[in-house]
N, C-alpha and C positions, 0 to 999 in steps of 0.2 A: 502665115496665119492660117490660110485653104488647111493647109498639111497639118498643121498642129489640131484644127478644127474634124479635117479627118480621122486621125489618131483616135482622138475622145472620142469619136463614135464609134469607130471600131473596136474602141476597149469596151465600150456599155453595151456592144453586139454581143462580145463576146460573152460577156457577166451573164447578160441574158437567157442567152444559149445553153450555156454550163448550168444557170437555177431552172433553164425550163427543166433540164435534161434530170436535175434532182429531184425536179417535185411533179412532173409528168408519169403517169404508169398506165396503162392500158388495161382495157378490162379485163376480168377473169371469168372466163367461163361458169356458167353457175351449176352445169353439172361437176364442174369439178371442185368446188367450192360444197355442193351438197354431199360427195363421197366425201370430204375431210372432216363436215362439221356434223351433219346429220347424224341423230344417237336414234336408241329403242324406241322411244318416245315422240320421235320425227312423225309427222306425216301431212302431204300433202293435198291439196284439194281445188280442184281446176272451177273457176267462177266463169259466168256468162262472156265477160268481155276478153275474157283470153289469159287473164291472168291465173297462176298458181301461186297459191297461199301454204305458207309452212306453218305449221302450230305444233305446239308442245300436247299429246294429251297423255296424263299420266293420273293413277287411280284409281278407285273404283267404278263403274259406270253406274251402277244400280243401289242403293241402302244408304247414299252421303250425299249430301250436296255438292254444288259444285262451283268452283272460282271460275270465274274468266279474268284474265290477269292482261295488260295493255303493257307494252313497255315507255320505254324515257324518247325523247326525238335521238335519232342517231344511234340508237342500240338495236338492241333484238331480245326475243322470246329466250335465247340463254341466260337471259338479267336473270330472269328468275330462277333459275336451276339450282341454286342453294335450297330454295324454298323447296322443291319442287322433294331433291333429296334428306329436305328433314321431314318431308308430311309424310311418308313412307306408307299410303297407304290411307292414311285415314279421313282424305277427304279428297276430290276431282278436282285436279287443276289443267286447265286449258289454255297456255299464254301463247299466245300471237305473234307472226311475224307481219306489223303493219306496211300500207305500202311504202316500196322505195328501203324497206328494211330488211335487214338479216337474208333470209332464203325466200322470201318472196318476190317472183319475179313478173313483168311485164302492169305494173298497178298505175303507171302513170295516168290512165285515165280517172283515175280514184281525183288524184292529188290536183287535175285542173278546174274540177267541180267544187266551187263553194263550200256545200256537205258533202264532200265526199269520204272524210272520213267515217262521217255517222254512215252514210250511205254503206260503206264498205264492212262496216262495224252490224249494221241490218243484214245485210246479205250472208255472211257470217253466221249469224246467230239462227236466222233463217232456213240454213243448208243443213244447223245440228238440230233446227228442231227442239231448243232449249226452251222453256215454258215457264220454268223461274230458277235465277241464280243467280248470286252474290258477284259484282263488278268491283276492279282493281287497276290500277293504276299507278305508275312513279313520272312524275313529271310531264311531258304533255301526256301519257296513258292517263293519267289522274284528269284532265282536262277532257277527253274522250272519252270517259267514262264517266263525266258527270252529265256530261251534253247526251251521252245516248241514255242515262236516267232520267232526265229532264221529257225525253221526245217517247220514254216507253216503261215510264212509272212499275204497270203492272206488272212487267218481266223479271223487274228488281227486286230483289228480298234487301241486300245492304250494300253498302259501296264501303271500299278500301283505299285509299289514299296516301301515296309515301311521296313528302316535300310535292304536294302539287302544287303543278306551274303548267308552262305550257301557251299561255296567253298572258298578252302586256298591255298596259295605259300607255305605254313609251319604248323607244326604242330603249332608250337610257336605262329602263324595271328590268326588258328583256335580255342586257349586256349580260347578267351573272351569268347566262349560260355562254360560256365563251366559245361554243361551237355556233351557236347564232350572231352572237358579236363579230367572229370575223369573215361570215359571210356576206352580214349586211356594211361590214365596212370598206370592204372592194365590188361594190356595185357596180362598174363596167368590166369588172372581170368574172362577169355571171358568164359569158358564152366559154370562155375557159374552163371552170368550175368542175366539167363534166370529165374532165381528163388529168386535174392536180389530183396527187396522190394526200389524201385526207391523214395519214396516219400523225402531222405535228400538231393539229387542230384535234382528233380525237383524245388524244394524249392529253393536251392539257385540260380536258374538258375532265377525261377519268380522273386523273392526278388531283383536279379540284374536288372530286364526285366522294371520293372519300377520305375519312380522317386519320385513318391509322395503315398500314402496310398490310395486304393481305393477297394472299396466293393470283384471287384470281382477278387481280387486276392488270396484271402483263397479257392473260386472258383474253378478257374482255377487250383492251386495246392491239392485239394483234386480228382477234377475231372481226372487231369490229370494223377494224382498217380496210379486210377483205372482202368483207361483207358489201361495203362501199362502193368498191368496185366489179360490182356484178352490172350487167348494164343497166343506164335507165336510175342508179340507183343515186348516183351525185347531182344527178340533173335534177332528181325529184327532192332529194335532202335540200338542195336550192329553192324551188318553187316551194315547199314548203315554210321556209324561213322567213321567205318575203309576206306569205300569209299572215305567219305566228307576228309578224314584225305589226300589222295591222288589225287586228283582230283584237277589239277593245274586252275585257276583261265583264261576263257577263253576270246580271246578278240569276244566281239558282235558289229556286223557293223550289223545295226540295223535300218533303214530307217523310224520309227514308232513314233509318239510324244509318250514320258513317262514322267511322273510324280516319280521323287522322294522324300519321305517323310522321314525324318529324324530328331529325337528328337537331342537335346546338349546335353540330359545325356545318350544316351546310350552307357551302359557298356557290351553290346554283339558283336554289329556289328559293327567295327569300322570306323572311319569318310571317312578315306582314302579310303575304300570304293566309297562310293557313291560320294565322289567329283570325281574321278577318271574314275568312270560309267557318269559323266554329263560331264564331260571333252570331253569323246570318244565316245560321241554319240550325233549327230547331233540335232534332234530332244526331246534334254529333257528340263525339268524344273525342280529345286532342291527347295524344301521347306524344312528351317531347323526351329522346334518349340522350343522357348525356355521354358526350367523348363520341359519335358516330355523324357523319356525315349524310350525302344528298342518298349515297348506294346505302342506306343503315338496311335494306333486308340482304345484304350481300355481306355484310361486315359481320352483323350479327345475328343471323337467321334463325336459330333457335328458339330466340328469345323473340322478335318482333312476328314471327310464326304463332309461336304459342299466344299471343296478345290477340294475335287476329283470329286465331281459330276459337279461344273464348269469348270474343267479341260475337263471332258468327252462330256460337252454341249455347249462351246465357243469354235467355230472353229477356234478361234485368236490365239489359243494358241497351235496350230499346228505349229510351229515357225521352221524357217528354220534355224536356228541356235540355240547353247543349252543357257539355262540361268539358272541363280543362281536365279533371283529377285523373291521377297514374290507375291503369288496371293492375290487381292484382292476377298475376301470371296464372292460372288455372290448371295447377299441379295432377289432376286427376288424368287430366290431356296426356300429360308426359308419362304416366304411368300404365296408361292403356296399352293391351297387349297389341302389338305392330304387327303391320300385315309385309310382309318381307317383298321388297318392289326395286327392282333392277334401278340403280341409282342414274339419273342424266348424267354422265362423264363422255 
């Protein structure tokens, strides 16, 4: 019985061994990570605690306004690179690598403070010296960007919002993102965490994020997989989830026109959401696209581009009351002569 009892354990050693040996990867170097992924538009910026911050800045600097754009939890500042190469010029886009994300390295002190994303998110806006611009967001970025409209009103001209989420009443609200569900669902295997190779979790998270097959979704989830493993960067995806996991859903009296975008399929940020955010806030407008998912400014950039950019240049639609009704697409936009701008590839 001893013998047979040892067997079994030595078989479940072995099982062991061979899944750690698949799903274990060791970090990557983030200089070498930054020669593969960094484009024209890259650039870097060394903050007081030790960290360097990557950001996209692409556009005019002077005669247009400007976006600051937040990405999703567990992505990066290339989410938005479709956007980035349909605006070709005719307006500043600035999207962020938040901590624990894409190419910014060493932010874990961000991510043990309370505020520390607002914190992180100040300091930032701080360093450009920005005085008023339009804030964006998809998923917890939409959450970070409501909370830093909330603490610095005057900075904001309007906010942009695609499926936001980011905060839960329940773990149970918070499961649709299934890159948080299977975090908080092996909870002693948080000191692990820091060393499993993330790439089957991000997978199914993009795979849900959008509705139709599109180029750059093999992309994104190779990109992002590497991304993960720069140091510092799994351990922080962690402590951040156990946050998101607790952090009650706040209410925002919010005096600022916003634009919310929201695909019919997605399966991350749920609906209730964002009808709920256009309910209780005076000044929004809800656009819902049919046949596009949680990624709809990746699927179809063109067209939820052009929505946002009339949103940001019709002052009609500064509306004193919130509305659900579809915008028309602001054809004059697409017609303007483009200013020829090295595309993010």
């Amino acid at each position: 019985m001893g013998r047979i009892l040892l067997s079994i354990c030595g078989f479940i050693c072995v099982i062991i061994i061979a899944a750690g040996a698949t799903l274990l990867r060791p970090n990557i170097p983030h200089e070498k990570l930054k020669q593969k992924y960094a484009v024209s538009a890259s650039k870097f910026i060394e903050f007081e605690d030790g960290s360097t911050v990557h950001y996209l800045d692409s556009g005019p600097i002077d005669g247009s306004g400007t976006l600051l754009l937040l990405h999703d939890f567990a992505s990066s500042a290339f989410e938005w690179r479709p956007w980035i190469n349909e605006i070709r010029g005719r307006y500043r886009i600035i999207a962020i690598d938040l901590p624990s994300h894409g190419l910014t390295t060493n932010s874990l002190s961000y991510i043990h403070k309370s505020q520390g994303h607002l914190e992180f998110l100040s300091s930032f806006v701080e360093k450009f010296e920005l005085e008023r611009f339009a804030i964006g967001g998809s998923g917890l970025g939409g959450k970070m960007s409501l909370d830093y409209t909330a603490a610095y009103p005057e900075k904001i001209e309007a906010v942009i919002l695609i499926g936001p989420n980011g905060w839960s009443q329940s773990v149970e609200e918070a499961s649709f993102d299934p890159l948080l569900r299977e975090f908080r669902r092996y909870p002693l295997l948080s000191p692990l965490l820091k060393w499993i190779d993330l790439k089957p979790f991000i997978n199914v998270k993009i795979d849900r994020g959008f509705a139709n097959d599109h180029a750059e979704r093999q992309k994104l989830i190779d990109s992002l997989s590497e991304f993960a493993r720069i140091k510092g960067h799994r351990r922080g995806l962690e402590l951040q989830s156990r946050t998101l996991a607790t952090d009650m859903q706040p209410t925002y009296k919010l005096n600022k026109p916003i634009l919310i975008l929201r695909g019919d399929r997605d399966n991350i940020s749920p609906a209730r959401f964002s009808v709920q955010l256009n309910k209780n806030t005076p000044q929004s407008t809800m656009i819902t696209y049919e046949m596009l998912g949680h990624f709809l400014h990746i699927e179809s950039p063109k067209r939820s581009l052009n929505d946002v950019l009339y949103f940001l240049t019709d002052t009609k639609l500064a509306l004193s009351q919130n509305t659900d009704k579809s915008l028309e697409t602001n054809r004059a936009i697409s017609q303007e002569t483009e200013v020829t701008q090295t595309p993010v590839d």
